[in-house]
N, C-alpha and C positions, 0 to 999 in steps of 0.2 A: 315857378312864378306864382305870386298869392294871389289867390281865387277874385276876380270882380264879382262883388256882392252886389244886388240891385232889389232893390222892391219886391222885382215880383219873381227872383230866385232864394229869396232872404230863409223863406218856409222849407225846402227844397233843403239847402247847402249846410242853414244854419241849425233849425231848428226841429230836423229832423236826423241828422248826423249823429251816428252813435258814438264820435269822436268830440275830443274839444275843440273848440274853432275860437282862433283868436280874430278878433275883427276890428281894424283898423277905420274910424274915423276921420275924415279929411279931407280937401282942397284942393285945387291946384293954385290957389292965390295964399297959402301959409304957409309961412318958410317955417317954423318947427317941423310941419308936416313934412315937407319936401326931404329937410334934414333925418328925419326917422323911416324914410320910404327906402333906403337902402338895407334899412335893418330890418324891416318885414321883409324885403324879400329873402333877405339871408337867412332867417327865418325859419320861411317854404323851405327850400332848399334845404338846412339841416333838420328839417321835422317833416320832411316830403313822406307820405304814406302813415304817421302818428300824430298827427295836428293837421288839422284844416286853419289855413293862417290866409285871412282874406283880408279886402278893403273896402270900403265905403267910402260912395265921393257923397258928400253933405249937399252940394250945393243939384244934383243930380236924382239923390235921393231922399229929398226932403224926412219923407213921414215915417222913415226909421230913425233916423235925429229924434223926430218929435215920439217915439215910441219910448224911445230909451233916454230921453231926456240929454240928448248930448248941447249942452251951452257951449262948450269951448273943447277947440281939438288942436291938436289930433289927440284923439282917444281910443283907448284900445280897453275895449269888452271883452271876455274871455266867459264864453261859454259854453255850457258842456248841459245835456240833455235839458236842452230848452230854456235854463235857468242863466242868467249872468251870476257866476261863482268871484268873479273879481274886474275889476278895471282901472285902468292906469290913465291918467289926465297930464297931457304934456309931453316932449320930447325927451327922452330918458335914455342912458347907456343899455345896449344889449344884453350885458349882464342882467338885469333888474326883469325885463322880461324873459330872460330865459328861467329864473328860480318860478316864479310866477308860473308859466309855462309848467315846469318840472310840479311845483306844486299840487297842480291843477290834471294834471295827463289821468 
């Protein structure tokens, strides 16, 4: 299951992980999001122990939005020692995240 990111685990999970962690952007009132929330878990699951693949509710955790600049989600950040190496804006086939992912590991 992908990690629930929040504020005040964000330092902890994210940005101290010697792994890449993908992080998930999002809602419960955005049907893109809703539609992409099957494919982060799936995800977890195939990257369980090699990717840290987490989520972020926006409306929950405001001032990491406003850290990273998220205008419109679902967005997925992919970061790896403390830096954002890439990010994907919008709901997308799993294929497009997994290369990204593979890119990034």
């Amino acid at each position: 299951m992908a990690l629930e990111i929040t504020d005040a685990n964000f330092e902890t999970e994210v940005l101290n992980s010697d792994k890449l962690t993908v992080i998930d952007f999002w809602a419960e009132w955005c049907g893109p999001c809703r539609a992409i929330g099957p494919v982060i878990e799936e995800l977890s699951k195939d990257y369980a122990g090699k990717v840290n693949i987490g989520k972020v509710n926006v409306d929950q955790n405001p001032q990491l939005s406003v850290n990273y600049g998220i205008t419109s989600i679902p967005a997925i950040l992919f970061v790896k020692g403390g830096q954002v190496v890439d990010k994907q804006v919008g709901a997308v086939p799993k294929s497009v995240l997994d290369k990204k992912i593979q890119a990034n590991m």
